[in-house]
VEXDREN-2710 file (C-alpha; in Angstrom, 1 decimal):
% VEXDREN-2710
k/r/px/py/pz
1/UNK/87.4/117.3/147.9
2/UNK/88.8/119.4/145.3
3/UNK/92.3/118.7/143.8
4/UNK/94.9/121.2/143.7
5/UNK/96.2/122.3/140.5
6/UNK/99.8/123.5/140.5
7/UNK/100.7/127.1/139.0
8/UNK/102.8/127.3/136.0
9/UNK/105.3/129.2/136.5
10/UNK/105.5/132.6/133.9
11/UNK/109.1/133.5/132.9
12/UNK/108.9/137.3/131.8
13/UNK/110.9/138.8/129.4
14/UNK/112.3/142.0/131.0
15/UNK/111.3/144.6/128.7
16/UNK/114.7/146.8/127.5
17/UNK/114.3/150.7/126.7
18/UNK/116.5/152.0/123.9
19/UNK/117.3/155.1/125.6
20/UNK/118.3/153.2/128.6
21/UNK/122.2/152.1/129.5
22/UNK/121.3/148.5/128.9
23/UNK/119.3/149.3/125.4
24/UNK/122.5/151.5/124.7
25/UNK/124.7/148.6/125.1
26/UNK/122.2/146.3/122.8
27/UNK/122.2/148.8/120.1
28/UNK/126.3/149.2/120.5
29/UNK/126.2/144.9/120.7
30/UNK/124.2/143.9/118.0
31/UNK/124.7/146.2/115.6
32/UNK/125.5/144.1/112.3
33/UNK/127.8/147.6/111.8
34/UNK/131.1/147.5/112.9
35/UNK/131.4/150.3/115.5
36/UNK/134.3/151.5/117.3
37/UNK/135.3/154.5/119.8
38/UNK/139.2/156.2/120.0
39/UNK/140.2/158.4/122.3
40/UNK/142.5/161.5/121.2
41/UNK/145.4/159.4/121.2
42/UNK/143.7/157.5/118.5
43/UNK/143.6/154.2/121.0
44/UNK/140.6/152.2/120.7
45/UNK/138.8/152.2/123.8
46/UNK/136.0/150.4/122.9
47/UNK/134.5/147.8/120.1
48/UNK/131.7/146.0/118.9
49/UNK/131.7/142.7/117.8
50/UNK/130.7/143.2/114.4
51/UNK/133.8/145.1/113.9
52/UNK/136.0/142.1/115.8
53/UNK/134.7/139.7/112.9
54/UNK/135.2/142.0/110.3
55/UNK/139.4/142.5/111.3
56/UNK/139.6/138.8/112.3
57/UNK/140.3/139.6/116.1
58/UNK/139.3/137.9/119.3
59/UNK/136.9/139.7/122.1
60/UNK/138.9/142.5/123.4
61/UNK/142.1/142.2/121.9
62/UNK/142.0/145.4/119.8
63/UNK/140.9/147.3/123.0
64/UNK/144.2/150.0/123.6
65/UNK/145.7/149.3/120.6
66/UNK/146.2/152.5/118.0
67/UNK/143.8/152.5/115.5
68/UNK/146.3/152.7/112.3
69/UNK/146.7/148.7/113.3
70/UNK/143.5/148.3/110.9
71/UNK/145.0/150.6/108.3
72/UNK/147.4/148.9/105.7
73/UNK/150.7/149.6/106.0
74/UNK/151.3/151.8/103.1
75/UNK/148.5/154.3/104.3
76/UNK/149.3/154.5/108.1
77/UNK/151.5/157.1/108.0
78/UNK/149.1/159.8/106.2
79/UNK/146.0/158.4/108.4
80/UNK/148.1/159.8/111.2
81/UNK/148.3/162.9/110.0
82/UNK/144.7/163.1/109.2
83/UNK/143.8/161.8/112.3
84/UNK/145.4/164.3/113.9
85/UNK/143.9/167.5/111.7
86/UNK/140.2/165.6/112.7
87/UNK/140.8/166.2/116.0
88/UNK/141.7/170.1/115.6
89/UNK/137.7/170.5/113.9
90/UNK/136.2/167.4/115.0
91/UNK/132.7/167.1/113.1
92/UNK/130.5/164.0/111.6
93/UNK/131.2/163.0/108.1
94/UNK/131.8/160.3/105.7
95/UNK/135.7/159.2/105.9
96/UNK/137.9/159.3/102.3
97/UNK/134.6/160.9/100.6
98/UNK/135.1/160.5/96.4
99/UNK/138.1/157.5/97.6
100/UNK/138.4/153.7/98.1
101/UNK/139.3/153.3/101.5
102/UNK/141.2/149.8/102.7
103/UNK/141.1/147.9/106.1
104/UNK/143.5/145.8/106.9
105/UNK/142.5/141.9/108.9
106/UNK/144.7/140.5/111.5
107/UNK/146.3/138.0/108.8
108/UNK/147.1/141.1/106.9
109/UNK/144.7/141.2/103.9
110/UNK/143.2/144.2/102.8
111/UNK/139.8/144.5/101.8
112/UNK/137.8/148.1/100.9
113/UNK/135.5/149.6/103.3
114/UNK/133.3/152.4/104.1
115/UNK/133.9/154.9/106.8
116/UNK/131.9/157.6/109.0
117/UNK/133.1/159.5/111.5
118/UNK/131.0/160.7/114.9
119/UNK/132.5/162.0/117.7
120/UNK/131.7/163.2/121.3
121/UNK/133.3/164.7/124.5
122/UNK/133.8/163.5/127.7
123/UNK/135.6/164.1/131.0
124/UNK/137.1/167.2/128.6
125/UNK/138.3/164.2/126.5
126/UNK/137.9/164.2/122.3
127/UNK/136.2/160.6/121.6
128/UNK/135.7/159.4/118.0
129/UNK/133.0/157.0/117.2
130/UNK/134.1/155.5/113.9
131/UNK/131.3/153.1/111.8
132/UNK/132.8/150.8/109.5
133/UNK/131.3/148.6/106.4
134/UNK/132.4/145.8/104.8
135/UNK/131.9/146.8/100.7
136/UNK/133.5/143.9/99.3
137/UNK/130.7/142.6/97.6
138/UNK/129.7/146.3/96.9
139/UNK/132.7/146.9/95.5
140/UNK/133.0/143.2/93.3
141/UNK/129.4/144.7/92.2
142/UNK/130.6/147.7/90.8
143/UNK/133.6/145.7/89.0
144/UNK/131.2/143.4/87.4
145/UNK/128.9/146.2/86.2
146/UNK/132.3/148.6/85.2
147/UNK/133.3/144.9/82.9
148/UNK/129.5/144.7/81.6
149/UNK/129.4/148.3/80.8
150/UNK/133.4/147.9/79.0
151/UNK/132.1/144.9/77.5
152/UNK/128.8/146.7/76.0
153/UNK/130.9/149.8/74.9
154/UNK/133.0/147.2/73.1
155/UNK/130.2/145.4/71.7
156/UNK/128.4/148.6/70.7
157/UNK/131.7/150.0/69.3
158/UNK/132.4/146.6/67.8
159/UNK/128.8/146.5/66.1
160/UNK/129.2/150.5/65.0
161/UNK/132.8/149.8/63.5
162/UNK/131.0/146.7/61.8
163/UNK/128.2/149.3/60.5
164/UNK/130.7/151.7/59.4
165/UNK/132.3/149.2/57.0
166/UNK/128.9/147.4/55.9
167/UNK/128.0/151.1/55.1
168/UNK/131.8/151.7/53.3
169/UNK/131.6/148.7/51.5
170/UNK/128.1/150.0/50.2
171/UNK/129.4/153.3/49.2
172/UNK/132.2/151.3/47.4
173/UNK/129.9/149.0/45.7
174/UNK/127.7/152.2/44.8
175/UNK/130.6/153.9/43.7
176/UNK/131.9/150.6/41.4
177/UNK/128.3/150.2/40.4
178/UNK/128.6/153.9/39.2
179/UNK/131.9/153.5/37.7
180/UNK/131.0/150.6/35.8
181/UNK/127.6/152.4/34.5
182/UNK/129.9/155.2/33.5
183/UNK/132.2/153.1/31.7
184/UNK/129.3/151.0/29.9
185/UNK/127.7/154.3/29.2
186/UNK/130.9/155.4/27.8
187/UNK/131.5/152.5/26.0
188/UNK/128.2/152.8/24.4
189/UNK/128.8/156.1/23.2
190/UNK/131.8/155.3/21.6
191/UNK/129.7/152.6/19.8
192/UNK/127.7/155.0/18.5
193/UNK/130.4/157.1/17.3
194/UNK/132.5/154.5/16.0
195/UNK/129.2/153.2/13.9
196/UNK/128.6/156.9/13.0
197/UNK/131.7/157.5/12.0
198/UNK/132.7/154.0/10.1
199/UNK/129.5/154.0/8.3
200/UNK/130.1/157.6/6.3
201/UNK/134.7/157.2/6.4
202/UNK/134.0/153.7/5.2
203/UNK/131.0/154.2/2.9
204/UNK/132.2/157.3/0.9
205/UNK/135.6/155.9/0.1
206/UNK/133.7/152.9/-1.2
207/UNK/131.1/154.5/-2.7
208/UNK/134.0/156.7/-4.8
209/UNK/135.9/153.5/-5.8
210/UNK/132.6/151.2/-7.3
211/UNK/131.5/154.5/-9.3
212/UNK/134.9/155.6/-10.3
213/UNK/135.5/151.7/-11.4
214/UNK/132.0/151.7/-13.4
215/UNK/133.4/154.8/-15.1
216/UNK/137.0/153.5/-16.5
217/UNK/135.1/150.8/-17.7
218/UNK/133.3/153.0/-20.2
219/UNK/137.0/154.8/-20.7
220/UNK/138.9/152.5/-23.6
221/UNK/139.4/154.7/-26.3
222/UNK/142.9/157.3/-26.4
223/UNK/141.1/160.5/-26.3
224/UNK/139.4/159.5/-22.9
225/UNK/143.0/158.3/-21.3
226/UNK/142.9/161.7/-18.9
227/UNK/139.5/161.1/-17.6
228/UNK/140.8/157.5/-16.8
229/UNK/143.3/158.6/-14.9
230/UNK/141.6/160.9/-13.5
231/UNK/139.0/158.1/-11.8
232/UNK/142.2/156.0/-11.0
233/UNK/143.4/158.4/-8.7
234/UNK/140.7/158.8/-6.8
235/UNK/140.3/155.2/-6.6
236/UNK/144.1/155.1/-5.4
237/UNK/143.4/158.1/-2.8
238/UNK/140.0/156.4/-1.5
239/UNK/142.1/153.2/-0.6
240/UNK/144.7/155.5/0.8
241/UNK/142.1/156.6/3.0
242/UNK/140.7/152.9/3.8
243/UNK/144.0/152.1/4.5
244/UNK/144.6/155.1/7.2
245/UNK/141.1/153.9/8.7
246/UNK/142.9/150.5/9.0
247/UNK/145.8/151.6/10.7
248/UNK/144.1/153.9/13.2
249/UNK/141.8/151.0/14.3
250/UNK/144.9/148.8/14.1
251/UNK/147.0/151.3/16.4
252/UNK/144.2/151.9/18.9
253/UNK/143.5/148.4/19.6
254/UNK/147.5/147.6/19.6
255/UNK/147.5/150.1/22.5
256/UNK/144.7/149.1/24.2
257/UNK/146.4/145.9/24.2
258/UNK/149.3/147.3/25.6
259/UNK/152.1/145.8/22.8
260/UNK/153.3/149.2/21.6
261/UNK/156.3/150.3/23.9
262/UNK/158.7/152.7/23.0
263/UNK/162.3/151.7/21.2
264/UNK/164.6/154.4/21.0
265/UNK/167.5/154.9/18.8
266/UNK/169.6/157.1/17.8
267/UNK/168.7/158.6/14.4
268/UNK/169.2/162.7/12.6
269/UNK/165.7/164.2/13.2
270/UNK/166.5/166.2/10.4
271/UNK/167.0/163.7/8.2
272/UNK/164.1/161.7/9.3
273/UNK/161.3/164.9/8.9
274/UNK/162.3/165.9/5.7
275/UNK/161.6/162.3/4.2
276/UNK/158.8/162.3/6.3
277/UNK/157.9/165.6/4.4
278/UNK/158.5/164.4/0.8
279/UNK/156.1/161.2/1.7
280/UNK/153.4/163.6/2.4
281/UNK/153.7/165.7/-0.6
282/UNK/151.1/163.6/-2.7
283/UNK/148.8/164.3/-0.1
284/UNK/148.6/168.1/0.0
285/UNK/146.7/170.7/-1.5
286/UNK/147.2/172.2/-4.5
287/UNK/149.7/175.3/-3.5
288/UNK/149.9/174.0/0.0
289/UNK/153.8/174.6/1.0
290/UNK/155.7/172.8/4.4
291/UNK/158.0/175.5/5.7
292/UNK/160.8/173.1/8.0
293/UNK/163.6/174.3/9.9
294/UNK/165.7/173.2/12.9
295/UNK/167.6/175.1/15.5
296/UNK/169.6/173.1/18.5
297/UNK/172.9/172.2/19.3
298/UNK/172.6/169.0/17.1
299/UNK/170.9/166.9/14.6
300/UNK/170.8/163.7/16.4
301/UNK/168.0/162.4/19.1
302/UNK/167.7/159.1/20.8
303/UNK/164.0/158.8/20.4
304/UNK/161.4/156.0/18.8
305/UNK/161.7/156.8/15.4
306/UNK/158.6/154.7/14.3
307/UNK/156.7/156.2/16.9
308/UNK/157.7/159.9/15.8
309/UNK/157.0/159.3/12.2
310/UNK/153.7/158.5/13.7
311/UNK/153.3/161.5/15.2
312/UNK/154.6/163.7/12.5
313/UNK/152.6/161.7/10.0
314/UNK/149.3/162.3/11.6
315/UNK/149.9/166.2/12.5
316/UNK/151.2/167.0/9.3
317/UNK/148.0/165.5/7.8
318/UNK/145.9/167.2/10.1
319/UNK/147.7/170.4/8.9
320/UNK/147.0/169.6/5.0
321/UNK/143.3/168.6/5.8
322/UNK/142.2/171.9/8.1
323/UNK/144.2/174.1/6.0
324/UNK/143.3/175.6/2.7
325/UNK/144.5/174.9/-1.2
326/UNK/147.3/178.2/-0.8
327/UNK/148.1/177.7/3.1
328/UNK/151.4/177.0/4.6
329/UNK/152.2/174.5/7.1
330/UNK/155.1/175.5/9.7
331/UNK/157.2/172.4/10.9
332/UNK/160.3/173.4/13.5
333/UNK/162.6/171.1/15.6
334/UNK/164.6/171.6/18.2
335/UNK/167.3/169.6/19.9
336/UNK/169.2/170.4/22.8
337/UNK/170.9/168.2/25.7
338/UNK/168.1/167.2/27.8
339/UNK/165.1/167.9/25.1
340/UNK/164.0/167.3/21.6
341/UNK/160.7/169.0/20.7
342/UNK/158.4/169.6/17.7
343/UNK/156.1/171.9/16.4
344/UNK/153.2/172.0/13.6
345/UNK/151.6/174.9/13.1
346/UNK/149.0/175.5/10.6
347/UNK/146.7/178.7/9.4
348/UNK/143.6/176.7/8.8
349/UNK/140.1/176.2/10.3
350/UNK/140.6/176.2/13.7
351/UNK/139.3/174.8/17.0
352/UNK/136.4/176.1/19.2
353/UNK/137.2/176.7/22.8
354/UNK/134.0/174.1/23.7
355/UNK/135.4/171.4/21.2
356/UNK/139.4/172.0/22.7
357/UNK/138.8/169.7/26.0
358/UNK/137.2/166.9/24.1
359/UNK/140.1/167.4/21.5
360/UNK/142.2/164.0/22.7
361/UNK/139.0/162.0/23.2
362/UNK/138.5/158.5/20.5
363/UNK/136.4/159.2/17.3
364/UNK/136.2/162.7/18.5
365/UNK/135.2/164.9/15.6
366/UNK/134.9/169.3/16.1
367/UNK/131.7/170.8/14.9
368/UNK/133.9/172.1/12.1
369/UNK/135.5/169.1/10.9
370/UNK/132.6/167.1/10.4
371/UNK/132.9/167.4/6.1
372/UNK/136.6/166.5/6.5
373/UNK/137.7/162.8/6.5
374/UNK/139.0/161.4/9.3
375/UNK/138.3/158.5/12.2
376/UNK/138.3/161.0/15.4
377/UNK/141.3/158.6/16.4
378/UNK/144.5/160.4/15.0
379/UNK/145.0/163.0/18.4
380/UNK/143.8/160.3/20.4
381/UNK/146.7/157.8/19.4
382/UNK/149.0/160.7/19.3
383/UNK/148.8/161.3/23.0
384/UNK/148.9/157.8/23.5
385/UNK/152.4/157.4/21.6
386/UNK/153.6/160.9/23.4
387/UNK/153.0/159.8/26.6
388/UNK/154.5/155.9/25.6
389/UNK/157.9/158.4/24.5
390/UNK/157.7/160.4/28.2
391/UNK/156.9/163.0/26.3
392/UNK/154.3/166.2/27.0
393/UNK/152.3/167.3/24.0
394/UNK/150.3/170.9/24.3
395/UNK/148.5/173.2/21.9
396/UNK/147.0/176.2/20.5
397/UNK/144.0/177.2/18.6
398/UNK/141.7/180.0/17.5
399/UNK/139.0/179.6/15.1
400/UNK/140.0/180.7/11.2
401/UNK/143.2/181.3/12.6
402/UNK/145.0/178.2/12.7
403/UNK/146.0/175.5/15.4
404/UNK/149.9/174.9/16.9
405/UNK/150.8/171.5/18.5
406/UNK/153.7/171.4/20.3
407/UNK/155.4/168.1/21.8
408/UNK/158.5/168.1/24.0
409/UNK/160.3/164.6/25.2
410/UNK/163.0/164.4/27.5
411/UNK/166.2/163.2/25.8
412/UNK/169.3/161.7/26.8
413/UNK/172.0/161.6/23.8
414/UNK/173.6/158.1/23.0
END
């Protein structure tokens, strides 16, 4: 006898088509979208449940209520209006298109979201199907990758600002490595020049003095007196010379130093140029004459009187040395309220027009002066003592024909 075996019992799975009502409703269900439909009134007639989570409402509760309850407050008077202008040229597209749109939840936060708009017509009535997303997250995203892309802008602009001064402080340390090769390069051409120049202003003085010495040795009898004399002076004009070498090393490196300043007093300028100019007379050239006159208001300056015998002292010289035996050497001063100035012209060798811009330069020497005594230093330390008085020195030359100087200081009378 056979036993009977019971039947399991099958439960089928009704099968659901998407173009049905029912797959309609599971598309409008499930949908992780929020989805909800207004009528022209902009009532909500009906919503999904995805949208009921995302405003924080209960099943239902949103049903008849106007839409603009899920706008914040401060937009709900402009959705109204566009609302209203959809529904004259009703058409699908995206809602607030190049804008951050807001929804607002039932406990009244806002958060941003993403809108399209559908619509359709029915019973002659103007429905609008409205999706909604959440972008939150979409939107913290974009935040987070606006701060990273801020923060590498900074960091690149950082790093390039960085680069610009590592590259600055290169082109200053080229430029400082340049300037000091230019100064040592200098320096070492003034080395030269100084050892050029003290070897022959040193050595010929010298040289004169141990020969003219050796000489008045042989010189004791009477009738050889004038030859003796004769040796003595040059001895006495060789140290002379020694002695101006002395003083022009001694006044460069005082002003290098910076421990000359000027001292004015009140002294007559007259006065003071023509013993200046009687000094100078056992230096000058057979014939030579000093033609001196003054024109002004008034004798009297406030000025540094050491520092202008300095100055006179070494053009005047100049004047005597360029000039020849039968030349004459113009001196004029002037005083009036607010200036004092000077002038020494001479008719003598003259200066090139290449050798004029070196012509206030240390141990300087013109192609034309170099059979002349002197250090190269004179002009230099003139300048120096000019510019020490506030003064403006200036000149004027022409080969054969003679060079002017002309010095000008601003004066205030005592």
């Amino acid at each position: 006898m056979s036993k009977l075996v019971p039947k399991h019992t099958i439960k089928k799975t009704k099968s659901v088509k998407m173009d049905s009502k029912e797959g309609l409703h599971a598309l409008f269900a499930y949908a992780t979208e929020g989805i909800l439909i207004t009528n022209s009134k902009g009532e909500i007639t009906k919503i999904n449940p995805s949208a009921e989570r995302l405003f924080g409402y209960d099943e239902g509760e949103l049903v008849g209520k106007k839409i603009e309850l899920l706008v914040p407050q401060k937009y709900r008077g402009n959705h109204t209006e566009h609302r209203a202008k959809y529904n004259t040229n009703p058409h699908p597209r995206s809602m607030g298109k190049g804008m951050t749109l807001f929804g607002v939840r039932k406990d009244g936060k806002e958060f941003p979201v993403e809108i399209s708009l559908s619509n359709y017509t029915a019973n002659d009535e103007l429905y609008v199907i409205a999706f909604i997303i959440d972008i939150t997250e979409r939107k913290q995203a974009e935040e987070k990758l606006k701060s990273y892309s801020t923060e590498l802008e900074k960091r690149v602009e950082d790093r390039t600002l960085m680069l610009r001064e590592a590259i600055a402080e290169l082109e200053k340390t080229k430029e400082e490595i340049h300037a000091a090769l230019e100064k040592e390069k200098e320096l070492n051409d003034l080395k030269s020049r100084f050892v050029s120049m003290a070897s022959h202003e040193f050595r010929t003085p010298l040289s004169t003095i141990l020969s003219s010495v050796s000489l008045i040795s042989k010189y004791n009898s009477p009738d050889t007196e004038d030859k003796k004399q004769k040796h003595i002076s040059r001895v006495k004009s060789s140290v002379s010379h020694l002695t101006d070498l002395l003083n022009d090393f001694l006044s460069l490196g005082k002003l290098e130093e910076g421990v000359i300043t000027s001292n004015p007093v009140t002294f007559d300028i007259v006065d003071f140029t023509n013993e200046i100019l009687t000094e100078l007379q056992h230096v000058a050239k057979e014939n030579q004459k000093a033609d001196y006159q003054h024109s002004g208001t008034t004798n009297e300056v406030y000025l540094d009187q050491k520092l202008y015998r300095n100055i006179l002292i070494n053009l005047i010289s100049n004047a005597i040395k360029f000039s020849d035996d039968n030349g004459v050497i113009e001196i004029r001063t002037s005083v009036d309220r607010k200036h004092a100035s000077i002038t020494v012209k001479d008719s003598g060798i003259g200066i090139s027009k290449e050798d004029q811009v070196h012509l206030f330069e240390r141990f300087f020497r013109a192609q034309n002066a170099t059979n002349i005594q002197g250090t190269g230093l004179g002009l230099n330390i003139v300048a120096k003592y000019v510019e020490l008085m506030g003064g403006e020195i200036t000149f004027a030359s022409e080969l054969n024909k003679g060079t002017t100087f002309s010095i000008t200081f601003p004066l205030e009378l005592n």
